[in-house]
N, C-alpha and C positions, 0 to 999 in steps of 0.2 A: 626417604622423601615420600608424605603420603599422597601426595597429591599428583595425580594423571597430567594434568597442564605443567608444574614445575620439573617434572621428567623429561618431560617430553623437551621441553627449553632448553633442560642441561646436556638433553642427549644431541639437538640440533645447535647448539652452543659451542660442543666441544669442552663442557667441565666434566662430560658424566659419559662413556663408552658403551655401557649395554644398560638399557633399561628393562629390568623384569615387570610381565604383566601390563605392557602399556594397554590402555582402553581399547575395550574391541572395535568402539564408534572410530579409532582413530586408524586402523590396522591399513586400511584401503589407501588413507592418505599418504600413512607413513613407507608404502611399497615404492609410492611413487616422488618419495623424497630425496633429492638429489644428498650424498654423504650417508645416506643411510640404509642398511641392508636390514627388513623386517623379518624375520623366521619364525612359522608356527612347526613347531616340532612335535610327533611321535608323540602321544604321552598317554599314562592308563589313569586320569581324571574321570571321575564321572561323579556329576551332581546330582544330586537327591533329597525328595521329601518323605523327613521324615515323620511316622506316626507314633506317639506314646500311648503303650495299649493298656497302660495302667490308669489312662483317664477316659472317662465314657463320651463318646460313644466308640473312642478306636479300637476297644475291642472286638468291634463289630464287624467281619469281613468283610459285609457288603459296604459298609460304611468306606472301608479304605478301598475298594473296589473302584467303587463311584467314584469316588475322588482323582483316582490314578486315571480313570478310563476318561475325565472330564476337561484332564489338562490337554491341548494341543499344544503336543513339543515340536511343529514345527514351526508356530508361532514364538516360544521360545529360544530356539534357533536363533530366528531372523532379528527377532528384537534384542536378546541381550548379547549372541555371539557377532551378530553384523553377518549371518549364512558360515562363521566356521564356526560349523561342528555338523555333529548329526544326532537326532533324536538315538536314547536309548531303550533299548529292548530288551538288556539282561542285569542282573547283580554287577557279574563281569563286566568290561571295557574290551573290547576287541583284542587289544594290545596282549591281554593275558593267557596261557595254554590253555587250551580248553573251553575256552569262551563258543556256546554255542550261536550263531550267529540263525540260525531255525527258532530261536524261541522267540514268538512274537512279544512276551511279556501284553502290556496291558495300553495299547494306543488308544487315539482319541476315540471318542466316539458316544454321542451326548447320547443318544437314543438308549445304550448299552446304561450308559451313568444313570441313566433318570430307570431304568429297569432297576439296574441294584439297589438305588435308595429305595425303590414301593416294596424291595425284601429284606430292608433293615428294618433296626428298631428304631428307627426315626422320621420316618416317609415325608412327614412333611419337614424335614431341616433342620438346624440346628447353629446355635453360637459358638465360635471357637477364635482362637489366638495362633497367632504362627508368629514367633520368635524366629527374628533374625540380629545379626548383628549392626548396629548402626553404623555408617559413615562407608555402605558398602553398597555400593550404586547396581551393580547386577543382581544381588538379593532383593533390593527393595524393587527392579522391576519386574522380576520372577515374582513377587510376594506381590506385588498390585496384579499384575496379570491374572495369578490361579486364582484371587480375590474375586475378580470381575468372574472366572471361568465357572467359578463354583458355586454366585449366585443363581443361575438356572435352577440350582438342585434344592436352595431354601437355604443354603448354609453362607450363614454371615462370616467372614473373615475376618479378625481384628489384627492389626500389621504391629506388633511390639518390638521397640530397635532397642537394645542394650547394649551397652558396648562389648565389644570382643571378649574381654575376659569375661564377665560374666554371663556373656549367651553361652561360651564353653562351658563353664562351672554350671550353668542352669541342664543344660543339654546331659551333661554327665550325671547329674544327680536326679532326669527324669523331672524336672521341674517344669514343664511344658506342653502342649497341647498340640501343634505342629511346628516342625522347624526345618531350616534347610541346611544339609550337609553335603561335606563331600571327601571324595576318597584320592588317594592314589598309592600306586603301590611300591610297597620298599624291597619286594625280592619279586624274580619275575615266576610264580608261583601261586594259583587258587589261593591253594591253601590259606594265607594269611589272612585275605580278605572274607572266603566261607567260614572260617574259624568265627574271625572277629564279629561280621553283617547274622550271622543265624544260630549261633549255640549261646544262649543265655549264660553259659557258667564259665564262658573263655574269659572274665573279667571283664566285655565292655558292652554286657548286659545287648545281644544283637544289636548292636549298633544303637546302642540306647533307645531302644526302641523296644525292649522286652518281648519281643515276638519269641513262640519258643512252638514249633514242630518238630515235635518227635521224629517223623521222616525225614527231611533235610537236616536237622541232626545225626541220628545214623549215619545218611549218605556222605552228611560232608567226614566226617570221621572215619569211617570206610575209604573213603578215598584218598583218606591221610596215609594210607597203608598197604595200596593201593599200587602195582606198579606197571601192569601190564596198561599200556595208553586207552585202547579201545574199552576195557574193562572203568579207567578211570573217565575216560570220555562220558558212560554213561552214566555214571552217578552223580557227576557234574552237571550232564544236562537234567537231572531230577532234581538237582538244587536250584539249578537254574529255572527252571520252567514252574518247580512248585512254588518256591517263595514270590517270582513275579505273581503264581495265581491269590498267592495271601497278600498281596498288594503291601506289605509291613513296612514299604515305604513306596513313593511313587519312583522309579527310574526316570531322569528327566532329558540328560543329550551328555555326548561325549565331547570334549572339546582338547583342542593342541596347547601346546605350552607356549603362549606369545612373548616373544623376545622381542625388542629392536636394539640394534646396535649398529654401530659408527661404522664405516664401508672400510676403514683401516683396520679392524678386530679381526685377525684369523685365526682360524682351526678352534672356533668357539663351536659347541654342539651339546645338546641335554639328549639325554636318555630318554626314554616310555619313564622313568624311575622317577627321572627329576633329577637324576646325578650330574654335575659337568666337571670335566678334566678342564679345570682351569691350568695346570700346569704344559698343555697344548695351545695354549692358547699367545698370541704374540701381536704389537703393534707395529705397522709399519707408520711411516710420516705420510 
């Protein structure tokens, strides 16, 4: 059922038990809805913009600098999560081993953005496209937001909705200029996400975004093999700290897995993973 309002009906109806992903606008009301238990759970999501540095100007470090340094994710917070979540600061999501919770990554900060652009190779701005998916109501106000956030810097935003399939197919083949992605993790382990977000030749091209450091490559590969903690602790935080400094995508906030479901559904629960043991799961009348 794609529709937030027809969910949400069938869930306070009684045709429909747990609703995945109800609207964040609705999470507050639905707490205080009588028959209904709301739960945001644990989860290692984390949203992001991404940059394709095979188109110019995102080659340009400063270029992605500015841009990361330009967004306030606390306004993004507030506007698309409704206050849950929290701004992010690393590759990582809190939820994962190793996640350095010291890297500030690249927060707001206009005065820092308008520096990087006067040391890029486009001082005064430039045109560009950010590819999102259409019929996807949080993309499209993250995508007007960093639109408004980024005119200060000269740089025009152009908002292009595709439908799902192909912003995937677009996004995979590098066909695009900015876009927004997002992650979660399927073992509870770095590894999968440093492999796939920073090493160009693990197949998914860093996170299709073709960034490729030779040092965060190393490290993350190093610490593939890696077993004493405090030895892996620090090669992680060199992944961590150097790729936010190459901005090769903006880190944008972390956000829980929103459920609601019927006050008769028990021993329902997701993982950080995204995994649920529905076979715990049982209705009373």
């Amino acid at each position: 059922v794609p529709s937030d309002n027809t969910r949400e009906l069938q869930l306070k109806g009684g045709q429909a038990q747990i609703d995945q992903t109800p609207a964040w606008s609705t999470v507050a009301s639905l707490r205080s809805t009588p028959g209904v238990a709301m739960h945001l759970f644990n989860s290692t999501q984390t949203n992001y913009l991404a940059f394709n540095e095979l188109v110019k100007p995102f080659q340009d470090v400063h270029v992605r600098r500015a841009i990361s340094l330009a967004i306030n994710r606390d306004a993004l917070v507030k506007a698309v999560l409704f206050g849950n979540g929290k701004p992010a600061n690393s590759l990582f999501p809190p939820q994962v081993p190793f996640y350095q919770a010291n890297t500030p990554g690249l927060q707001f900060n206009q005065a820092a953005a308008k520096a990087e652009m006067v040391k890029s190779s486009v001082p005064h701005g430039f045109s560009t496209t950010m590819l999102i998916p259409s019929g996807n109501s949080d993309y499209l106000t993250i995508a007007t937001i960093v639109q408004s956030e980024l005119k200060p810097l000269g740089i025009k935003v152009n908002i292009q909705q595709l439908d799902p399939n192909t912003t995937s197919t677009d996004q995979q083949a590098l066909k695009y200029d900015m876009t927004l992605t997002l992650w979660t993790m399927d073992i509870p382990d770095p590894d999968e996400l440093a492999t796939f977000a920073v090493d160009p030749k693990s197949g998914a091209k860093s996170f299709f975004t073709a960034y490729n450091n030779p040092a965060v490559v190393a490290a993350t590969h190093k610490a593939e093999v890696t077993t004493v903690p405090a030895q892996r602790q620090a090669l992680y935080n060199t992944v961590q700290a150097q790729s936010a400094a190459d901005a090769f995508m903006a880190f944008l906030y972390y956000s829980p897995y929103p459920y609601a479901a019927t006050s008769n559904v028990h021993g329902f629960y997701v993982t950080p993973l995204g995994n649920m043991h529905m076979e715990n799961v049982w209705l009373s009348k």
